[in-house]
VEXDREN-2710 file (C-alpha; in Angstrom, 1 decimal):
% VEXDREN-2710
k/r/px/py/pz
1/UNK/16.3/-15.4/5.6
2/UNK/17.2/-13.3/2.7
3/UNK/17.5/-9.4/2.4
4/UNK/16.4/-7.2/5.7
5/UNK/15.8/-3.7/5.5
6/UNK/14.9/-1.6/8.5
7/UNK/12.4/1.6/9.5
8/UNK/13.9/3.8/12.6
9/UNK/11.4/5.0/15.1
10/UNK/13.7/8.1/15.7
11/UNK/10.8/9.9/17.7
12/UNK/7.5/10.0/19.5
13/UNK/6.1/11.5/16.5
14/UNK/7.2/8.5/14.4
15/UNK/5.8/5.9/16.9
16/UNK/2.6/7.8/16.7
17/UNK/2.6/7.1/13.3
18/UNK/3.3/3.5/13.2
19/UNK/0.6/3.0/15.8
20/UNK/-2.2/5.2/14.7
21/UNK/-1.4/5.7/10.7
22/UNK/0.8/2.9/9.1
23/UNK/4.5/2.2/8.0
24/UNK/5.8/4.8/5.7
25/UNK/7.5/2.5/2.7
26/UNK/9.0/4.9/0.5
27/UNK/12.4/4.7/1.6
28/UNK/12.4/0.7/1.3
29/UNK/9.7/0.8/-1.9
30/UNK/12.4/-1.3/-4.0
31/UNK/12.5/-4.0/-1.8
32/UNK/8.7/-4.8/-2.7
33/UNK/7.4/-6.3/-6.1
34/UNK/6.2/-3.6/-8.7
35/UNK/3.3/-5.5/-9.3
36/UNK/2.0/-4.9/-5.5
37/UNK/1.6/-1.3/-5.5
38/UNK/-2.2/-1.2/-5.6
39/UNK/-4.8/2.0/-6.5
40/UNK/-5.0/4.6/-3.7
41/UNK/-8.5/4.0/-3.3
42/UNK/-11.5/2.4/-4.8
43/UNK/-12.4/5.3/-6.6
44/UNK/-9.2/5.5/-8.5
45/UNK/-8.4/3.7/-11.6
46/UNK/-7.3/0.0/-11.7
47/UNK/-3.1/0.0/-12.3
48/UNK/-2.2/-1.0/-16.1
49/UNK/-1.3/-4.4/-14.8
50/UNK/-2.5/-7.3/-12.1
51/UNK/-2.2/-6.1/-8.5
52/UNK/-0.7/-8.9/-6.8
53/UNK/-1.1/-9.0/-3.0
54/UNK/1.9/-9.5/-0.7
55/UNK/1.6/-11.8/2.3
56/UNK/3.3/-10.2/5.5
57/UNK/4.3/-12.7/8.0
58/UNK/4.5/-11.5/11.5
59/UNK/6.5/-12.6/14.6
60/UNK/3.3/-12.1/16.9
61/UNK/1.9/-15.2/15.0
62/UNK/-0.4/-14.0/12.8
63/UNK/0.1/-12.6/8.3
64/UNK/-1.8/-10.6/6.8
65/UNK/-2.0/-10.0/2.6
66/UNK/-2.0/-6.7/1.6
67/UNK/-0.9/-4.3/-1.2
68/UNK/0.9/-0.9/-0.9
69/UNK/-1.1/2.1/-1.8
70/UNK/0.1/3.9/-4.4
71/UNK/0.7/7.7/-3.9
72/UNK/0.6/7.0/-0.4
73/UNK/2.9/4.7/-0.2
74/UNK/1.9/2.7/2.8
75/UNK/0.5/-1.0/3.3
76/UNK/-3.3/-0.9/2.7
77/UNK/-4.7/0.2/6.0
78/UNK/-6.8/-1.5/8.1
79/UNK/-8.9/-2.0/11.3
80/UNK/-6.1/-2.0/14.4
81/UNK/-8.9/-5.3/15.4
82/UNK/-7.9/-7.1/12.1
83/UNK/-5.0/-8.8/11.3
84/UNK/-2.8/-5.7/9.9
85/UNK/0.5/-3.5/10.5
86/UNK/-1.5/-1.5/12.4
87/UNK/-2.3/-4.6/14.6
88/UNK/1.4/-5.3/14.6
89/UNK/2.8/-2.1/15.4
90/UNK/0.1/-1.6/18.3
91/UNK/0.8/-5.1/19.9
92/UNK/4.3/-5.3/19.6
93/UNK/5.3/-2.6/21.9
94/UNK/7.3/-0.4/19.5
95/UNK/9.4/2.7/21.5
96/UNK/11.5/5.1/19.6
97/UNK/15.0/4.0/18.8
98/UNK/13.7/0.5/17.7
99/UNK/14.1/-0.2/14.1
100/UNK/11.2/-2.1/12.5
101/UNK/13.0/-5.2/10.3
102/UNK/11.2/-6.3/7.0
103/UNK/12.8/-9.4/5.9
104/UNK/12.4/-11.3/2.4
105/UNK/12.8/-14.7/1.2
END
Protein backbone atom coordinates (compact mmCIF):
# COMPACT_ATOMS: atom_id res chain seq x y z
CA UNK A 1 0.00 0.00 0.00
CA UNK A 2 1.44 3.35 -0.73
CA UNK A 3 0.58 6.80 1.02
CA UNK A 4 -2.53 6.88 3.60
CA UNK A 5 -4.03 9.94 4.65
CA UNK A 6 -6.80 10.09 7.24
CA UNK A 7 -10.34 12.16 7.93
CA UNK A 8 -11.22 12.41 11.86
CA UNK A 9 -14.88 12.02 12.83
CA UNK A 10 -14.17 14.31 15.86
CA UNK A 11 -18.07 14.72 16.41
CA UNK A 12 -21.69 13.80 15.91
CA UNK A 13 -21.92 16.62 13.64
CA UNK A 14 -19.09 15.21 11.51
CA UNK A 15 -20.59 11.68 11.41
CA UNK A 16 -23.74 13.35 10.28
CA UNK A 17 -21.93 14.56 7.54
CA UNK A 18 -20.25 11.60 6.27
CA UNK A 19 -23.49 9.73 6.44
CA UNK A 20 -25.98 12.06 5.01
CA UNK A 21 -23.66 14.66 2.88
CA UNK A 22 -20.19 13.18 1.69
CA UNK A 23 -16.38 13.33 2.71
CA UNK A 24 -15.08 16.72 2.88
CA UNK A 25 -11.58 16.39 0.74
CA UNK A 26 -10.14 19.69 1.09
CA UNK A 27 -7.69 19.01 3.67
CA UNK A 28 -6.33 15.77 1.72
CA UNK A 29 -7.10 17.54 -2.00
CA UNK A 30 -3.27 16.97 -2.93
CA UNK A 31 -3.33 13.47 -2.46
CA UNK A 32 -5.78 13.14 -5.57
CA UNK A 33 -4.86 13.73 -9.34
CA UNK A 34 -5.52 17.38 -10.71
CA UNK A 35 -7.03 15.95 -13.52
CA UNK A 36 -10.04 14.40 -11.32
CA UNK A 37 -11.50 17.44 -9.98
CA UNK A 38 -14.69 17.53 -12.10
CA UNK A 39 -17.47 20.62 -12.83
CA UNK A 40 -19.69 21.32 -9.90
CA UNK A 41 -22.59 20.50 -11.72
CA UNK A 42 -23.92 19.93 -15.22
CA UNK A 43 -24.75 23.31 -15.72
CA UNK A 44 -21.24 24.58 -15.18
CA UNK A 45 -18.58 24.71 -17.70
CA UNK A 46 -16.51 21.65 -18.75
CA UNK A 47 -12.70 22.12 -16.86
CA UNK A 48 -9.89 23.26 -19.54
CA UNK A 49 -8.66 19.69 -19.50
CA UNK A 50 -10.01 15.75 -19.55
CA UNK A 51 -11.78 14.90 -16.32
CA UNK A 52 -10.44 11.66 -15.42
CA UNK A 53 -12.54 9.54 -13.05
CA UNK A 54 -10.87 7.96 -10.00
CA UNK A 55 -11.74 4.38 -9.00
CA UNK A 56 -12.36 4.07 -5.07
CA UNK A 57 -11.92 0.70 -3.87
CA UNK A 58 -13.67 -0.21 -0.73
CA UNK A 59 -13.16 -2.76 2.10
CA UNK A 60 -16.97 -3.59 2.15
CA UNK A 61 -16.31 -5.28 -1.31
CA UNK A 62 -17.54 -3.10 -3.65
CA UNK A 63 -15.50 0.50 -5.94
CA UNK A 64 -17.11 2.92 -7.19
CA UNK A 65 -15.46 5.75 -10.01
CA UNK A 66 -16.06 9.03 -9.28
CA UNK A 67 -14.65 12.60 -9.64
CA UNK A 68 -14.36 15.34 -6.94
CA UNK A 69 -16.54 18.30 -7.45
CA UNK A 70 -14.92 21.23 -7.73
CA UNK A 71 -15.85 24.21 -5.43
CA UNK A 72 -17.27 21.73 -3.33
CA UNK A 73 -14.76 19.76 -2.93
CA UNK A 74 -16.34 16.40 -2.19
CA UNK A 75 -16.59 12.92 -4.25
CA UNK A 76 -19.49 13.34 -6.74
CA UNK A 77 -22.52 12.44 -4.70
CA UNK A 78 -24.65 9.82 -5.13
CA UNK A 79 -27.71 7.62 -4.26
CA UNK A 80 -26.87 6.02 -0.44
CA UNK A 81 -28.55 2.67 -2.70
CA UNK A 82 -25.66 2.96 -5.30
CA UNK A 83 -22.35 1.93 -5.00
CA UNK A 84 -20.85 5.40 -3.48
CA UNK A 85 -19.11 7.00 -0.26
CA UNK A 86 -22.24 7.62 0.86
CA UNK A 87 -22.96 3.85 0.64
CA UNK A 88 -19.63 3.32 2.41
CA UNK A 89 -19.83 5.64 5.17
CA UNK A 90 -23.61 4.41 5.91
CA UNK A 91 -22.66 0.67 5.94
CA UNK A 92 -19.53 0.75 7.62
CA UNK A 93 -20.62 1.84 10.98
CA UNK A 94 -18.54 5.01 11.27
CA UNK A 95 -18.72 6.60 15.26
CA UNK A 96 -16.89 9.68 16.08
CA UNK A 97 -13.21 9.30 16.98
CA UNK A 98 -12.75 6.91 13.99
CA UNK A 99 -10.46 8.29 11.34
CA UNK A 100 -11.57 7.42 7.75
CA UNK A 101 -8.07 6.02 5.86
CA UNK A 102 -7.77 6.82 2.06
CA UNK A 103 -4.93 4.77 0.83
CA UNK A 104 -3.08 5.05 -2.67
CA UNK A 105 -1.04 2.80 -4.80
Amino acid sequence: MGDVRRIPIRTREDLWTFTERNVPLWDILDFFPPDSVGPRGPKDAPRPYDVKPITIETDLGFSFETDIQFGAWIFRPRSPKQPGMMKWCRERGLEPGDEKAVAGA
